[in-house]
TORSE-205833 format. One record per residue (C-alpha): residue number from 1; residue in one letter; y, x, z. Coordinates in pm, whole numbers. Example, Ala and Ser with C-alpha at 12.3 -4.5 7.8 and 13.67 -1.06 7.14 Angstrom:
2
+-----+------+--------+--------+--------+
|  nr | rest |      y |      x |      z |
+-----+------+--------+--------+--------+
|   1 |    a |   -450 |   1230 |    780 |
|   2 |    s |   -106 |   1367 |    714 |
+-----+------+--------+--------+--------+
//
This chain:
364
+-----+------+--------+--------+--------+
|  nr | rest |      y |      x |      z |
+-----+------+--------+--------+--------+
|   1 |    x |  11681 |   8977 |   8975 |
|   2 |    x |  11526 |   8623 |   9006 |
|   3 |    x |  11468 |   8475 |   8657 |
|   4 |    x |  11420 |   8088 |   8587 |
|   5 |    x |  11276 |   7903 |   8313 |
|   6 |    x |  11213 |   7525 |   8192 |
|   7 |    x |  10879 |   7372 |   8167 |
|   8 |    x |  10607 |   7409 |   7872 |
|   9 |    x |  10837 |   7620 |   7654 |
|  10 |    x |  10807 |   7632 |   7266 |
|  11 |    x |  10729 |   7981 |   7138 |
|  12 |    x |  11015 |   8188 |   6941 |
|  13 |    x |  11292 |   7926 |   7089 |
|  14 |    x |  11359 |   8171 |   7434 |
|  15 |    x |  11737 |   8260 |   7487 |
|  16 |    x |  11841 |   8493 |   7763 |
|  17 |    x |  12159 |   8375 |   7989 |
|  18 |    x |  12252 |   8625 |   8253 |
|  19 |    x |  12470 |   8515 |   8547 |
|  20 |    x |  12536 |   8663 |   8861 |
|  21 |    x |  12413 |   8457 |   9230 |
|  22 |    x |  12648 |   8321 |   9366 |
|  23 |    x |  12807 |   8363 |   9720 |
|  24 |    x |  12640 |   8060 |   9913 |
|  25 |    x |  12259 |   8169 |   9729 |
|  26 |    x |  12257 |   7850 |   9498 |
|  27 |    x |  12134 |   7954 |   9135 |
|  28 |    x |  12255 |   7734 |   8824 |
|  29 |    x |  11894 |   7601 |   8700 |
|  30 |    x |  11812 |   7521 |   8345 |
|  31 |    x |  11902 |   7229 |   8103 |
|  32 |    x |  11624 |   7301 |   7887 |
|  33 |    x |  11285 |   7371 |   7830 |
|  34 |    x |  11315 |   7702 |   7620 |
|  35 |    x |  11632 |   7868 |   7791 |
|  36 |    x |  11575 |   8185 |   8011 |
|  37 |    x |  11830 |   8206 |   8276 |
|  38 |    x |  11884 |   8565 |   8497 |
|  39 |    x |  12062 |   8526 |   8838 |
|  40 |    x |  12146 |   8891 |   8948 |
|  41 |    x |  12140 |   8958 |   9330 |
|  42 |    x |  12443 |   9147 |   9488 |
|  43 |    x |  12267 |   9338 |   9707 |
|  44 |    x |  11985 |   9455 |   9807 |
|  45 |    x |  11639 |   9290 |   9954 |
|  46 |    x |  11354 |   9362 |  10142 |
|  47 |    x |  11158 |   9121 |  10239 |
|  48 |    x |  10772 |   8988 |  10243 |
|  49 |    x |  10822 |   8651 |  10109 |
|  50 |    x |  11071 |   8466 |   9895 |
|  51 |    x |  11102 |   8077 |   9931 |
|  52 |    x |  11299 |   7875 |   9625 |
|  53 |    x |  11366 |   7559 |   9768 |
|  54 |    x |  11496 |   7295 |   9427 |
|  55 |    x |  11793 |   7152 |   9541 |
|  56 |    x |  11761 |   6931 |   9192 |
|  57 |    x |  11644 |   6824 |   8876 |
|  58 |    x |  11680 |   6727 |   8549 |
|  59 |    x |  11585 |   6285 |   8470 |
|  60 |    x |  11484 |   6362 |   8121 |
|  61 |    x |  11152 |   6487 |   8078 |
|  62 |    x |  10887 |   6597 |   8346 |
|  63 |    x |  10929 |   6853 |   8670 |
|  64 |    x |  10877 |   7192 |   8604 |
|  65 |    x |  11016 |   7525 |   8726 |
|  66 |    x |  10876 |   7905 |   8621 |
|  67 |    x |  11018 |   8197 |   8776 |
|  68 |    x |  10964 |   8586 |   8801 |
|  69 |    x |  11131 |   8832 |   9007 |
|  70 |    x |  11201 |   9172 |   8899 |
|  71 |    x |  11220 |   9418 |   9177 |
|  72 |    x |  11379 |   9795 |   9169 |
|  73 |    x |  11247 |  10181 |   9243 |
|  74 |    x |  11170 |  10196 |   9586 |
|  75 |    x |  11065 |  10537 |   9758 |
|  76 |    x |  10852 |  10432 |  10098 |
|  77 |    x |  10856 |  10717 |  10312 |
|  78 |    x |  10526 |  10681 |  10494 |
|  79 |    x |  10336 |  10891 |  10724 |
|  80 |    x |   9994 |  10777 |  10830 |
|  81 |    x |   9917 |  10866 |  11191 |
|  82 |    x |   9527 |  10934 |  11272 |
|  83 |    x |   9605 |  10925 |  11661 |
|  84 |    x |   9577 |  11270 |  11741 |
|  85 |    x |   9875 |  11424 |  11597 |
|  86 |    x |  10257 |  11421 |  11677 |
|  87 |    x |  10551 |  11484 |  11450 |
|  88 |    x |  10800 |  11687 |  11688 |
|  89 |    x |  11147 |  11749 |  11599 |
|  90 |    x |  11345 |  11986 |  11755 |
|  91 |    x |  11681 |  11982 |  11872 |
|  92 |    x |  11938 |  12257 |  11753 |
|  93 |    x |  12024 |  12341 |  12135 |
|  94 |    x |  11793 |  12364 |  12437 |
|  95 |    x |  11982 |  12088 |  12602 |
|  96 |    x |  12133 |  11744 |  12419 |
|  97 |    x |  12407 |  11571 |  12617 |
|  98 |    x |  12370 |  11213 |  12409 |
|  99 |    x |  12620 |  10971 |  12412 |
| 100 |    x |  12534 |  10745 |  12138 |
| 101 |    x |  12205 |  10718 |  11950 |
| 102 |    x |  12079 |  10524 |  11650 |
| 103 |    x |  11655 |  10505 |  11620 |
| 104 |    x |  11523 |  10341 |  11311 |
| 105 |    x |  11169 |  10318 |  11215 |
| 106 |    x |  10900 |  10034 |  11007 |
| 107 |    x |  10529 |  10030 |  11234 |
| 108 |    x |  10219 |   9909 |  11129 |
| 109 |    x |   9892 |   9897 |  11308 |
| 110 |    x |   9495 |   9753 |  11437 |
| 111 |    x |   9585 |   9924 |  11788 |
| 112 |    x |   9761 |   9719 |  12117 |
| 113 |    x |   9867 |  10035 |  12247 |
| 114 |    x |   9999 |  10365 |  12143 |
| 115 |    x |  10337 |  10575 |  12182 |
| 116 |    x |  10579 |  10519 |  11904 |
| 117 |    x |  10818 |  10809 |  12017 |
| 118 |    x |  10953 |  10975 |  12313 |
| 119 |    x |  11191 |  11226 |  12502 |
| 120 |    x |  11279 |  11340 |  12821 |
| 121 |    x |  11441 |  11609 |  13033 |
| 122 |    x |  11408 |  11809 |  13323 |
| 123 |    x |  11669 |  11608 |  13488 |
| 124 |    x |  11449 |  11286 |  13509 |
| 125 |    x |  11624 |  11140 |  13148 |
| 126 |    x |  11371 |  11006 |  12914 |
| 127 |    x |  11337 |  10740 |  12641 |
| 128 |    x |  10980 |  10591 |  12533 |
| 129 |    x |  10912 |  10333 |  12270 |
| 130 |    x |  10540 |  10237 |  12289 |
| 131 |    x |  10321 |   9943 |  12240 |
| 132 |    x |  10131 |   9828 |  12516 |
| 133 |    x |   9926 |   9512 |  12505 |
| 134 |    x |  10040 |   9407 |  12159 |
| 135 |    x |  10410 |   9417 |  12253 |
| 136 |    x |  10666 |   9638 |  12201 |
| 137 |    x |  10818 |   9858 |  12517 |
| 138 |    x |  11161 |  10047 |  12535 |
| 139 |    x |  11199 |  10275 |  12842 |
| 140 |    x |  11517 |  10391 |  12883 |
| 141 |    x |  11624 |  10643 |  13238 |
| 142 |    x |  11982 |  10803 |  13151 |
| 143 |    x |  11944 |  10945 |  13513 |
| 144 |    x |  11888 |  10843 |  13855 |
| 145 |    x |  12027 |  11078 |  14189 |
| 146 |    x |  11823 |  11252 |  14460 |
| 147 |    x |  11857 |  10992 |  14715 |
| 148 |    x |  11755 |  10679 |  14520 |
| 149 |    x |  12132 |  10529 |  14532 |
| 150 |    x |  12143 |  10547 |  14210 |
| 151 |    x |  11791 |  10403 |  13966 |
| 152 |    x |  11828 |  10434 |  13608 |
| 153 |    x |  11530 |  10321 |  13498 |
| 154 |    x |  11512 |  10013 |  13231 |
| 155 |    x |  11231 |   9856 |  13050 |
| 156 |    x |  11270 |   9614 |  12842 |
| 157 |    x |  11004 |   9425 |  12614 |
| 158 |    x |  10995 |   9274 |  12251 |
| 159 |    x |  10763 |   9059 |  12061 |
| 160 |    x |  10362 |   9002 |  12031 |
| 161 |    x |  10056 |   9042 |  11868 |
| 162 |    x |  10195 |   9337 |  11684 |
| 163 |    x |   9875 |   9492 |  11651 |
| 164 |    x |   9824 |   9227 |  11343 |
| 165 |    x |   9825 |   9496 |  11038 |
| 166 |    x |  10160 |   9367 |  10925 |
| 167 |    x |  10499 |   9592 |  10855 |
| 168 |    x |  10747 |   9583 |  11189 |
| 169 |    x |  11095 |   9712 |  11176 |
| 170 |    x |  11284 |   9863 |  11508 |
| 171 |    x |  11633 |   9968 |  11517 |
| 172 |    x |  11747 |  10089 |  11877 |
| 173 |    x |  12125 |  10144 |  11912 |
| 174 |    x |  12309 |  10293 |  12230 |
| 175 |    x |  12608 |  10407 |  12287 |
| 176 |    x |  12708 |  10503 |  12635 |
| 177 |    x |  12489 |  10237 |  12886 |
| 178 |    x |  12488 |   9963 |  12550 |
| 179 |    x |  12187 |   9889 |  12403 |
| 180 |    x |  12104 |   9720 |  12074 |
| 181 |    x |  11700 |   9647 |  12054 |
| 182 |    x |  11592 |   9506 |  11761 |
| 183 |    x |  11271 |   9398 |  11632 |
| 184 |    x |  11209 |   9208 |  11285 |
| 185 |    x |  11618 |   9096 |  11317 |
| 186 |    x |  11542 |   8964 |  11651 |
| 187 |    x |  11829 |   9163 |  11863 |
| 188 |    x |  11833 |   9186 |  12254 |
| 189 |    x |  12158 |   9343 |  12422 |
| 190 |    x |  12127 |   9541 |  12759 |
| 191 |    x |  12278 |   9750 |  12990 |
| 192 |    x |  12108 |  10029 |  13134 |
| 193 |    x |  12053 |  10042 |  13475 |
| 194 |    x |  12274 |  10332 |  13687 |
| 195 |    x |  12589 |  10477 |  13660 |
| 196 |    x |  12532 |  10786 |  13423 |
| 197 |    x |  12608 |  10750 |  13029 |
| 198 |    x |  12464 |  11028 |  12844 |
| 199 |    x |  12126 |  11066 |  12772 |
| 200 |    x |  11983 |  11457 |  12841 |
| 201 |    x |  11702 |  11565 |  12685 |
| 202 |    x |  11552 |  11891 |  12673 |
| 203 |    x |  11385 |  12051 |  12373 |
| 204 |    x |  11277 |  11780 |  12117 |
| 205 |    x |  11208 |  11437 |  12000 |
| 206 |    x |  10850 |  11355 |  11948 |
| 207 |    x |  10700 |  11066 |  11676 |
| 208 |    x |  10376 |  10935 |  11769 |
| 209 |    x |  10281 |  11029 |  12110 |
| 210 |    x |  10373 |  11242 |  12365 |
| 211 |    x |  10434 |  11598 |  12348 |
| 212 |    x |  10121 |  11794 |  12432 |
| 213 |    x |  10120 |  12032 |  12682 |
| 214 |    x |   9793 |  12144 |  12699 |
| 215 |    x |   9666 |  12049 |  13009 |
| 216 |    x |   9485 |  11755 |  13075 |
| 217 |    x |   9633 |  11410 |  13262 |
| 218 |    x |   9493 |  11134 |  13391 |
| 219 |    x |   9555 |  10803 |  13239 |
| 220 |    x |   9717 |  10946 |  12962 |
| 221 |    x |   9918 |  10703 |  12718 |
| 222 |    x |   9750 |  10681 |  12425 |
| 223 |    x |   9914 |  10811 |  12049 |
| 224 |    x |   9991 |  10565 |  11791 |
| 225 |    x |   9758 |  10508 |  11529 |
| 226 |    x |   9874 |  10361 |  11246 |
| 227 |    x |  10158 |  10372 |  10981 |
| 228 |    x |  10502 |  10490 |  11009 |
| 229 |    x |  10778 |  10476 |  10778 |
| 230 |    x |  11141 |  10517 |  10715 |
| 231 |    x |  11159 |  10714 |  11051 |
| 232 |    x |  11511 |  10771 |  11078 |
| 233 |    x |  11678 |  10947 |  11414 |
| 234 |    x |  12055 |  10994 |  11410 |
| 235 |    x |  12135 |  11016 |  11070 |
| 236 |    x |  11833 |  11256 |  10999 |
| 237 |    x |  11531 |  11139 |  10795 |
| 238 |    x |  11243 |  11237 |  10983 |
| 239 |    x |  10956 |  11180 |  10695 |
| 240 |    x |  11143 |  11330 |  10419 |
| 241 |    x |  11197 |  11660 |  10687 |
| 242 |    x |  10802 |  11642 |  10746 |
| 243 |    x |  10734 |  11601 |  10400 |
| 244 |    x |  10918 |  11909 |  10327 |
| 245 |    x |  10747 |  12130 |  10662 |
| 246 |    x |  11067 |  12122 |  10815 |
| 247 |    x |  10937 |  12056 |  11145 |
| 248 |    x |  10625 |  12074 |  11389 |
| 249 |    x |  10311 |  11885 |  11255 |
| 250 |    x |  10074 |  12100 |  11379 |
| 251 |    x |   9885 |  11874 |  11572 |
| 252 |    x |   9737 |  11641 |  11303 |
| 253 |    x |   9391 |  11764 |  11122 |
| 254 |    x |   9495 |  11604 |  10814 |
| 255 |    x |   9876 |  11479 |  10736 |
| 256 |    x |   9895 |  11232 |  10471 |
| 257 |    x |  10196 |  11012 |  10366 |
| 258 |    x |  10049 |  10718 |  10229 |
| 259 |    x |   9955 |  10418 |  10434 |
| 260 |    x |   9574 |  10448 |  10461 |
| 261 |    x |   9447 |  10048 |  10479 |
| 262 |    x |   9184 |   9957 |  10730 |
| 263 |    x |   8902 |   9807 |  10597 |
| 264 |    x |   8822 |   9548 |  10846 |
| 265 |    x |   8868 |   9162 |  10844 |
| 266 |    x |   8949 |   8872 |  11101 |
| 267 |    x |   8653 |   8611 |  11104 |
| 268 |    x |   8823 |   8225 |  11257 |
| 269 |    x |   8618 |   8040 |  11443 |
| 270 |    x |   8714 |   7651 |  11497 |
| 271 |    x |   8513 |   7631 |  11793 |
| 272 |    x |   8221 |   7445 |  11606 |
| 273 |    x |   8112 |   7735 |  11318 |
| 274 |    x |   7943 |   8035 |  11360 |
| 275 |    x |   7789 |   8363 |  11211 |
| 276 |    x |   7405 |   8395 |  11225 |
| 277 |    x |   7254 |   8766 |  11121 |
| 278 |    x |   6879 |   8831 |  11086 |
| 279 |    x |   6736 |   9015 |  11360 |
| 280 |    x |   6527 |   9334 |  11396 |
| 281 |    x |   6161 |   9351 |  11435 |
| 282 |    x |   6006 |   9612 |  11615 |
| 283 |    x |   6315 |   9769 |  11725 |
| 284 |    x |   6358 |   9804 |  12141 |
| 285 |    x |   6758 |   9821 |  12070 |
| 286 |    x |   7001 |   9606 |  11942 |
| 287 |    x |   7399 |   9713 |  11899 |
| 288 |    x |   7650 |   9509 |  11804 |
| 289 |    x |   8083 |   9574 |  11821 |
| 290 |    x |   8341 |   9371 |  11762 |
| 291 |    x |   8676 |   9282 |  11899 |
| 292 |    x |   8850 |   8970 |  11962 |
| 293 |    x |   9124 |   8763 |  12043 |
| 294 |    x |   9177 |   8410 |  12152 |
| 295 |    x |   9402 |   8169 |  12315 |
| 296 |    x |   9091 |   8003 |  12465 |
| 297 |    x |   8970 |   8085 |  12877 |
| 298 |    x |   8613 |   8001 |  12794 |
| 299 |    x |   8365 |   8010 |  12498 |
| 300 |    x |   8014 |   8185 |  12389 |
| 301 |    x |   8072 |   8511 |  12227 |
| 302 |    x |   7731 |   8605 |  12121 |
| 303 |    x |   7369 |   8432 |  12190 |
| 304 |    x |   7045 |   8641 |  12056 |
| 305 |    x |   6666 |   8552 |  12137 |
| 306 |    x |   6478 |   8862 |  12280 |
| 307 |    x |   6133 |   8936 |  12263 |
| 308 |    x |   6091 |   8842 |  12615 |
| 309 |    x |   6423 |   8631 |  12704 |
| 310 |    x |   6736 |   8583 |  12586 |
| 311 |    x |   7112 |   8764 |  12588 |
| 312 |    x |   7411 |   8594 |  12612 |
| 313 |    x |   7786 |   8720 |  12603 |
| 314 |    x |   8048 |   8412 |  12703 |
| 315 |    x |   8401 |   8429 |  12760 |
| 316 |    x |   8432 |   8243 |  13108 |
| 317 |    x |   8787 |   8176 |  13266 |
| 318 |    x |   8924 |   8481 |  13110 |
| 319 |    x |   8646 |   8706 |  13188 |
| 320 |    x |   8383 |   8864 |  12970 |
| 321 |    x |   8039 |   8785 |  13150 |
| 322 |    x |   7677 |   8891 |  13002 |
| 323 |    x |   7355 |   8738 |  13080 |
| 324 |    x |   7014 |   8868 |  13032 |
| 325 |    x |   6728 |   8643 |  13117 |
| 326 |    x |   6438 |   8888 |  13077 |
| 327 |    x |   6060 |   8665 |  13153 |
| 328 |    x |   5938 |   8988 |  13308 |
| 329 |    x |   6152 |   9055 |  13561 |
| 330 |    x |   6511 |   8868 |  13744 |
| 331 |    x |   6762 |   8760 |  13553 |
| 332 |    x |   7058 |   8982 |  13518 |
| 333 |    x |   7408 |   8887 |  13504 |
| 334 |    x |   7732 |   9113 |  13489 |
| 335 |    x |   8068 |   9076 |  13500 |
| 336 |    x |   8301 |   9278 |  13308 |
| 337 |    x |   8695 |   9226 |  13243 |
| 338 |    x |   8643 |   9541 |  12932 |
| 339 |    x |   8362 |   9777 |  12858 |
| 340 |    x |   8087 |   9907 |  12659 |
| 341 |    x |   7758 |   9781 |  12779 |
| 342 |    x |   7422 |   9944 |  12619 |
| 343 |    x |   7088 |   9743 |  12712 |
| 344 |    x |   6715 |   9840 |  12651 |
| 345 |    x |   6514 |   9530 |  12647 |
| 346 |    x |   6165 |   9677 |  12703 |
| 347 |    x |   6313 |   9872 |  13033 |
| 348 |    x |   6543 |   9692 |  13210 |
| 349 |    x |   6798 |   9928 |  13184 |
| 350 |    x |   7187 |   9868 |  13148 |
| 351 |    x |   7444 |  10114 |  13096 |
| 352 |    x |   7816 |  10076 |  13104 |
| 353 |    x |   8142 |  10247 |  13020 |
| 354 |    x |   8471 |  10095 |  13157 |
| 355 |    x |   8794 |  10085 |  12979 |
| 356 |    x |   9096 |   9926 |  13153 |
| 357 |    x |   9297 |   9812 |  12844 |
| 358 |    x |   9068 |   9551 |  12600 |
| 359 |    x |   8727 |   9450 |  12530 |
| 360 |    x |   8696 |   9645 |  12251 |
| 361 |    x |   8323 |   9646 |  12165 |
| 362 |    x |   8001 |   9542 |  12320 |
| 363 |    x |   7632 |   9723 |  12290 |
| 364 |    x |   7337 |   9544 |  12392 |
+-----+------+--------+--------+--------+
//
């Protein structure tokens, strides 16, 4: 319920007209100053922001418009994932011969990658959802032959930079080789590739990773970390059947369902400010972590005086590059495209751990 009201009112005039919006959106405004109008929505909303554009105004007296919005009950279903555990449900038969499907699920994360869900089957059939570099990836195989005739692999990708801490909504709908992707009411159509139309998978349906099988493999996707909600598969309600330990959660430590908040915040730089910290006396090691993001090839990351030099981490055509000019001995310079890098300034000494996906932090 949106409710309007004239400008500077007079206290103990009020009335209270109730109306219903109409069809096109337009809401009758007020002629007054002390009236209270009500404009009752149809149907239901969700949404992050509201925008009330005045289409017009009364001549007499000055501009004014007050509003409030009333909202109704609503029951989040919300399951915070810590990146370790898995929510698996678990099919009523060994074997699912799926002809149509309907996936619906709200995300929200820090991380650019992590599993959303997946399924397969010993036939080859499998479905992944998963973000991978900020954007959102459906994998879809409903089965390919023996002799490579037939390939029914598709991938298809969806939005970015939805690691920004923000609620996303995905609804996948197939039925037969027809697929509806949506993300945030953005809707792609597809085929899949191949000639089969049902989708076979074997034992479950897993929410937040892949199943674990106990044995360990190399370059491993990662879980999602982050919050889920509304997880809906076919009709079933997937938190509400976790909330009440109706299937597998054993693999989280703790399982909470409330959307834990990161405490971290986004510093912009224009390209002209910057952030200057006191240093440490006396200490032979400095650490410092931070991530980043930019549209720019080039810029200076980080610049501290040493006792005996100087350190500098730049951004240079795309590539993270460190520079240690140490008086005592050669200058040093490294390039990295993602790592950890851990420096001791009185030795000399450099040591660095490689990860393939993001600069994620630096140690000097």
């Amino acid at each position: 319920m949106i409710v309007t009201a004239g400008f500077l009112p007079k206290p103990g005039l009020s009335t209270n007209e109730r109306q219903p919006l109409s069809p096109s959106g337009l809401c009758e405004g007020n002629s007054n100053t002390e009236s209270v109008v009500r404009h009752d929505l149809q149907n239901l909303i969700v949404a992050r922001y509201l925008r009330i554009i005045p289409l017009d105004w009364s001549e007499e007296g000055r501009i004014g418009l007050r509003f409030e919005i009333y909202g109704c009950p609503y029951w989040a279903d919300v399951i915070n994932f810590d990146g370790q555990g898995v929510i698996s449900y678990r099919f009523k038969m060994k074997k699912m011969k799926i002809l149509k499907d309907v996936i619906a699920l709200k995300f929200k994360t820090s991380e650019s990658e992590g599993v959303i869900l997946h399924g397969e089957g010993q036939q080859g059939d499998y479905i992944t959802l998963e973000l991978r570099r900020g954007r959102l990836l459906l994998q879809i195989n409903l089965g390919s032959n023996q002799y490579g005739s037939i390939l029914g692999h598709t991938s298809v990708t969806s939005g970015s930079l939805l690691d920004d801490h923000h609620w996303h909504s995905v609804v996948i709908e197939r039925y037969r080789r027809n697929v509806n992707f949506t993300l945030d009411q953005h809707t792609q159509h597809f085929r899949t590739n191949g000639e089969f139309d049902h989708l076979d998978l074997d034992y479950e349906l897993t929410f937040g990773g892949m199943p674990y099988s106990g044995k360990p493999v190399s370059g491993a996707r990662r879980n999602f970390k982050g919050c889920m909600e509304s997880i809906n598969y076919n009709g079933e309600n997937i938190t509400d059947l976790a909330r009440r330990k109706k299937l597998d959660t054993s693999s989280f430590r703790n399982l909470t369902f409330s959307c834990v908040d990161t405490h971290t915040f986004p510093v912009f730089f224009n390209g002209t400010s910057f952030l200057q910290l006191p240093g440490r006396r006396d200490h032979n090691m400095v650490s410092v972590g931070f991530q980043f993001r930019t549209w720019n090839p080039s810029g200076l990351l980080l610049f501290s005086s040493l006792a005996d030099g100087m350190l500098e981490l730049a951004l240079n055509d795309g590539k993270v590059t460190v520079h240690i000019n140490v008086t005592q001995q050669k200058n040093m310079r490294v390039d990295i495209a993602s790592g950890e890098l851990t420096f001791f300034p009185h030795t000399g000494l450099m040591a660095v751990t490689w990860r393939s996906h993001k600069v994620s932090s630096a140690s000097f």
